[in-house]
Wavefront OBJ file of the C-alpha trace (Angstrom):
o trace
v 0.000 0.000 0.000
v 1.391 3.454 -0.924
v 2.664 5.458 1.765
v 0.212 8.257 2.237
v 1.017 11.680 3.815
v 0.766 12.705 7.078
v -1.991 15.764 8.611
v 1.547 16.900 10.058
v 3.441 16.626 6.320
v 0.120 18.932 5.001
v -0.139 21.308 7.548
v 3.536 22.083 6.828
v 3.254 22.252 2.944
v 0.350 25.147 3.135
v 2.205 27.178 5.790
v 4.962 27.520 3.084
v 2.749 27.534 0.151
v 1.363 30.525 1.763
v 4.010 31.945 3.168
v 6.997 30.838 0.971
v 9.376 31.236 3.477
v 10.787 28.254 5.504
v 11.287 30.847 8.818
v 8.210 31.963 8.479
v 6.154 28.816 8.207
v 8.079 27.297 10.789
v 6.927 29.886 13.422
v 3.539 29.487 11.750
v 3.444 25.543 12.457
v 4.901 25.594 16.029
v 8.069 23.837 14.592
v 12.144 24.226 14.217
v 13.272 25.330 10.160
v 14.945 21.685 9.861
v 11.938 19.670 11.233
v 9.469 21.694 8.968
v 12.257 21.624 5.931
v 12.982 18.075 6.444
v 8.868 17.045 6.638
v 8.599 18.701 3.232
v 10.897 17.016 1.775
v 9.361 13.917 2.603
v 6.093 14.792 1.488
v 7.536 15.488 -2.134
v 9.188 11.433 -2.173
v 5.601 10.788 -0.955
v 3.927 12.220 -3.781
v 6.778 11.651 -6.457
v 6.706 15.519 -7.819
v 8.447 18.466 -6.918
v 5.923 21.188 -4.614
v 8.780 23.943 -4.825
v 11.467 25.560 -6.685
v 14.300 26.726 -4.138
v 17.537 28.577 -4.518
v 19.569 30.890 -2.381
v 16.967 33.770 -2.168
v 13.542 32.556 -2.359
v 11.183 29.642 -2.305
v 8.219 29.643 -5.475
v 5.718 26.565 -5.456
v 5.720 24.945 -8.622
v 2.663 24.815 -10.558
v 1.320 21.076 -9.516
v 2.285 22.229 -6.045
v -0.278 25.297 -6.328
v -2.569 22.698 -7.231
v -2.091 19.846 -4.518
v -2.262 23.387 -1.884
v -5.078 23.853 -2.770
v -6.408 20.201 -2.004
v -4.645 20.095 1.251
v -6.417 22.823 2.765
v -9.653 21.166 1.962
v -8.035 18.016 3.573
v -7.377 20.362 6.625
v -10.563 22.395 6.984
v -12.387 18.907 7.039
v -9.609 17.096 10.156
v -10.431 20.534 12.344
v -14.055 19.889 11.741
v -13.918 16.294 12.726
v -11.745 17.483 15.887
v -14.027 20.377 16.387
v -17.158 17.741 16.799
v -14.678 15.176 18.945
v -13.763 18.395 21.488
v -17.190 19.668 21.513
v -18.535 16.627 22.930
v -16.120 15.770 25.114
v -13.846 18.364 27.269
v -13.338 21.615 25.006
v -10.781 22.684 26.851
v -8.444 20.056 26.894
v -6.166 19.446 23.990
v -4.116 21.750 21.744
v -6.129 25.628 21.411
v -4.308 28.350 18.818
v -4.622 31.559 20.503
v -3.594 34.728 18.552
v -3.281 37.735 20.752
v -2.694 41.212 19.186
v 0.529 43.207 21.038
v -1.128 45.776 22.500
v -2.719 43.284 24.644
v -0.441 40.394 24.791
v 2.481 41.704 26.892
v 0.526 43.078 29.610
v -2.403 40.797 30.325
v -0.871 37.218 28.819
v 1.637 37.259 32.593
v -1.133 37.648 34.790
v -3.287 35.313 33.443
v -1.383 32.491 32.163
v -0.568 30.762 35.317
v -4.110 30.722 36.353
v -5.489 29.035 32.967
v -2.727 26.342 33.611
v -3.930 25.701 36.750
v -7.227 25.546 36.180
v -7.277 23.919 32.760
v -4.180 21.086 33.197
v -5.435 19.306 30.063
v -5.095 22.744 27.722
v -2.183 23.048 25.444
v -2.276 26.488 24.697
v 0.059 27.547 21.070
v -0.347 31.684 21.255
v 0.499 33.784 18.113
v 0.922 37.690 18.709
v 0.138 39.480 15.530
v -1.855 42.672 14.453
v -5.330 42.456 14.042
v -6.263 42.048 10.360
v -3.590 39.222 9.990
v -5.229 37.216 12.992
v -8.711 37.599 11.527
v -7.170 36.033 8.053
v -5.830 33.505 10.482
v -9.266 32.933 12.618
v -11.188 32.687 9.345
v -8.816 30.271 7.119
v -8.962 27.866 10.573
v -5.107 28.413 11.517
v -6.304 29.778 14.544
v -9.042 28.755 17.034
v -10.066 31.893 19.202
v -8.259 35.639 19.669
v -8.010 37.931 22.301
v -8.367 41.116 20.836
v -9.934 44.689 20.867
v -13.629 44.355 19.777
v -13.970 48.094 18.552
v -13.324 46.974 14.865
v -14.707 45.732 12.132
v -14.651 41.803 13.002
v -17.016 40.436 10.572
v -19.465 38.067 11.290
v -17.194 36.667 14.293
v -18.625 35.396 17.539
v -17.204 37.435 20.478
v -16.718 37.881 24.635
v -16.656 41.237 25.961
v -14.112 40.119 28.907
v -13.302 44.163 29.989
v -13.432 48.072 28.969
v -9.743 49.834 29.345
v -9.921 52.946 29.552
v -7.052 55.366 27.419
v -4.708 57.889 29.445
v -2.780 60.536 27.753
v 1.168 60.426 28.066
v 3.610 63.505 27.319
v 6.536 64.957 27.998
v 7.473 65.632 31.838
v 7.619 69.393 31.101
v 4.852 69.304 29.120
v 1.988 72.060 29.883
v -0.336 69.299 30.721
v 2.316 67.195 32.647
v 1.013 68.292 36.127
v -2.826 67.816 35.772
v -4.652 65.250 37.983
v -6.987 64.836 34.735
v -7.404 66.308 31.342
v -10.567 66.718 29.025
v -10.166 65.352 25.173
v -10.924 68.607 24.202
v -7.250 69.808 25.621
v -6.441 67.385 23.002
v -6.620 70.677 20.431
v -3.552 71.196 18.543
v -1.239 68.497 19.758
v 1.045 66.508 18.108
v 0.017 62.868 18.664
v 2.031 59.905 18.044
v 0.262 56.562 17.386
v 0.804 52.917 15.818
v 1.584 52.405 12.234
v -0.814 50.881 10.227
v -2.654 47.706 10.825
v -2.844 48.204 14.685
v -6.662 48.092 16.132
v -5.220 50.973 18.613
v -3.858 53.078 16.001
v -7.657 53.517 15.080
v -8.922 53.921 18.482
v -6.479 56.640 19.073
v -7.123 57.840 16.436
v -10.820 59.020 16.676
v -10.147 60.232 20.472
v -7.476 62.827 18.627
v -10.543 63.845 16.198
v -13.360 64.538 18.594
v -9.860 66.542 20.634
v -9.257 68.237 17.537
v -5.380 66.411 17.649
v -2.976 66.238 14.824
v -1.242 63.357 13.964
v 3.024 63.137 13.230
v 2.505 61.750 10.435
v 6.209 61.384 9.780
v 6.415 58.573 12.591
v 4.849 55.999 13.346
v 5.677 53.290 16.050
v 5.486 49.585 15.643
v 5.008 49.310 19.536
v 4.218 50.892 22.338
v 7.350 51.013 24.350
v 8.595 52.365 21.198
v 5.870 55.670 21.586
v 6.844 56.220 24.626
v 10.257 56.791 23.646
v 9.586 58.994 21.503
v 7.294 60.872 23.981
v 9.946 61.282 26.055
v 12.186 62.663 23.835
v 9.873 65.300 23.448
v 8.717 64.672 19.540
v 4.690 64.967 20.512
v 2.802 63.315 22.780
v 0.442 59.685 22.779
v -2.713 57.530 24.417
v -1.554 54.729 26.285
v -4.127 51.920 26.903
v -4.582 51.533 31.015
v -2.803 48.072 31.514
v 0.453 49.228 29.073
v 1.254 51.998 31.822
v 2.814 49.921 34.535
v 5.465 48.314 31.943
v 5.812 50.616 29.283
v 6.376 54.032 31.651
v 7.394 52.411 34.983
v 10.964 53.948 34.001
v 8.940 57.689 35.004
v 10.212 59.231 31.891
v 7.245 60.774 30.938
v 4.140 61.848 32.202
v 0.740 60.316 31.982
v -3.008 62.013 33.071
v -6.333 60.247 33.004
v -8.598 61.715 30.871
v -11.542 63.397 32.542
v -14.470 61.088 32.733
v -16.235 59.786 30.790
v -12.609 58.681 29.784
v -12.296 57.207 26.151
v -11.981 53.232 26.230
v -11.305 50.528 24.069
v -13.235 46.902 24.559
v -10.918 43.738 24.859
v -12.731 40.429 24.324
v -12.218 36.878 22.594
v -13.648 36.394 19.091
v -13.988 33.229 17.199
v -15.796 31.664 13.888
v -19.454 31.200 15.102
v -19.028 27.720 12.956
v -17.122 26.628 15.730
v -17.877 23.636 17.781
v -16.142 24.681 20.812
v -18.321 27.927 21.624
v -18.860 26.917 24.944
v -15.256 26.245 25.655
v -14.075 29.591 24.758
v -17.182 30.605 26.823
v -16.173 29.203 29.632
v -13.064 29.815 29.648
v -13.637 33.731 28.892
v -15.701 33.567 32.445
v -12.620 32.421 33.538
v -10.570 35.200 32.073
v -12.457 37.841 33.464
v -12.197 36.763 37.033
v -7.974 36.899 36.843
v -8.370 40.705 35.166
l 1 2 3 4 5 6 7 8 9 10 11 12 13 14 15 16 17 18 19 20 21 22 23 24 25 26 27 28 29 30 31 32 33 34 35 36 37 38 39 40 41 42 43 44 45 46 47 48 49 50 51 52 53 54 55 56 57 58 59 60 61 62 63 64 65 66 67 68 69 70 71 72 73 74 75 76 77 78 79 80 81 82 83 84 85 86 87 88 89 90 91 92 93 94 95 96 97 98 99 100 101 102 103 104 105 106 107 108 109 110 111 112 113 114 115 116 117 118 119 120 121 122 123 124 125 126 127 128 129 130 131 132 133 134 135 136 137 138 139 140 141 142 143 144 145 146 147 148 149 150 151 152 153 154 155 156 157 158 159 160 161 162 163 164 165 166 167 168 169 170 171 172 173 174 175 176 177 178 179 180 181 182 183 184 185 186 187 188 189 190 191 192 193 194 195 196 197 198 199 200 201 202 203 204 205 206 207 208 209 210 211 212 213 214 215 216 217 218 219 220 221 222 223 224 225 226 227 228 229 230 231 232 233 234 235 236 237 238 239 240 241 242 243 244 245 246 247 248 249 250 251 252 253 254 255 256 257 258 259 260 261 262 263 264 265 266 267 268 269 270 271 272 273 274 275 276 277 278 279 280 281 282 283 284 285 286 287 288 289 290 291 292 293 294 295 296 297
């Protein structure tokens, strides 16, 4: 009987298919570069044809490879269904979950709640992916990844999703800034200030950046950050000012270089919840352990 190929072998193939880059699909799949490289490899003896062309600077599937791709992620949409069932009536928490957590949120709440989701869930294998928003929701909907933790004040489609907390924004500038000394500021001090905020494709960026239009703010359009400790920074060298969400302020300006106010309230927030494919069979699971969730923040 021919040797067929493995859900492992497949799951590898499409990461690179889609990613075409051995590091890249590696991280994807959880794996090292030579376990991944190696399994593809196999896969092609398996099948008897050659999935990629490869040389020094690039990886490019060949064209029966862009075909068989195609048939392994129908292979693999129809195993998570099967597993989805199996879960669902059985313990949905136990067993491997994909988590993809966008970094605004990740560094500051994944510490203080990881320990207790261990503890309380010892059959859970949790695999987390940080990422920005739009790339986890391509992620969430191709079935790559089973739940997020995310800001629910975008667009997220026709996704199923936990409210787990509000966070409320606070404004950070400059020590000798003119608002430095303020117990609390209004948005509409906001007028005229040079704001510093995420580059594209952050779920904050956009947050921020309708609290610095109802403040009348201007954005520095010449920078943009790719994190947050990065903003601050910048804020403290005295380039403009930024919004910090609530949780970031303990880490990201415990150093006391620069100064941050509440807002007056009602203070602008942002949501933070889970979100998942409402085709899902483990709904409940991710509803339970969102109950969970909001009892360690």
């Amino acid at each position: 009987m021919q040797e067929r190929p493995s859900i492992r072998q497949l799951e590898y193939f499409v990461a690179l298919s889609e990613t075409l880059n051995f590091r890249k699909a590696a991280e994807r799949c959880f794996v090292s570069q030579p376990a991944l490289s190696a399994q593809i490899q196999k896969l092609e003896a398996i099948l008897g044809v050659r999935l990629f062309e490869r040389d020094a600077r690039r990886v490019l599937p060949t064209a029966v490879g862009v075909e068989i791709a195609a048939k392994a992620r129908e292979v693999l949409e129809r195993c998570d269904r099967l597993g989805d069932v199996a879960q669902h009536f059985g313990d949905p928490l136990a067993g491997r979950l994909r988590l993809g957590v966008i970094p605004t949120v990740a560094p500051y709440v994944l510490p203080r709640v990881l320990p207790g989701v261990r503890s309380r869930f010892p059959k859970l294998e949790l695999l987390i992916r940080e990422d920005r928003t739009s790339n986890l929701l391509q992620e969430l909907a191709a079935g790559r990844l089973d739940v997020l933790l995310l800001a629910l004040d975008v667009d997220l489609g026709d996704m199923t999703t936990q409210l787990l907390f509000e966070e409320a924004f606070v404004f950070a500038a400059p020590t000798s800034h003119r608002l430095a000394r303020r117990k609390r500021i209004a948005q509409d001090e906001l007028e005229g200030e040079r704001v510093l905020l995420l580059e594209e494709g952050h779920c904050l960026r956009d947050s921020a950046l309708e609290v610095c239009r109802r403040g009348r703010a201007r954005e520095v359009e010449e920078f943009r950050a790719t994190s947050l400790g990065t903003l601050v920074q910048m804020v403290a060298s005295g380039i403009g000012v930024t919004l910090l969400p609530e949780m970031a302020v303990s880490v990201e300006a415990r150093a006391g270089e620069i100064a941050v106010v509440p807002f007056a309230p009602p203070p602008p927030v942002r949501q933070i919840g889970l979100a998942w494919r409402p085709t899902s069979g483990l709904s409940a699971g991710f509803r339970a352990l969102g109950e969970y969730l909001e009892t360690l923040l």
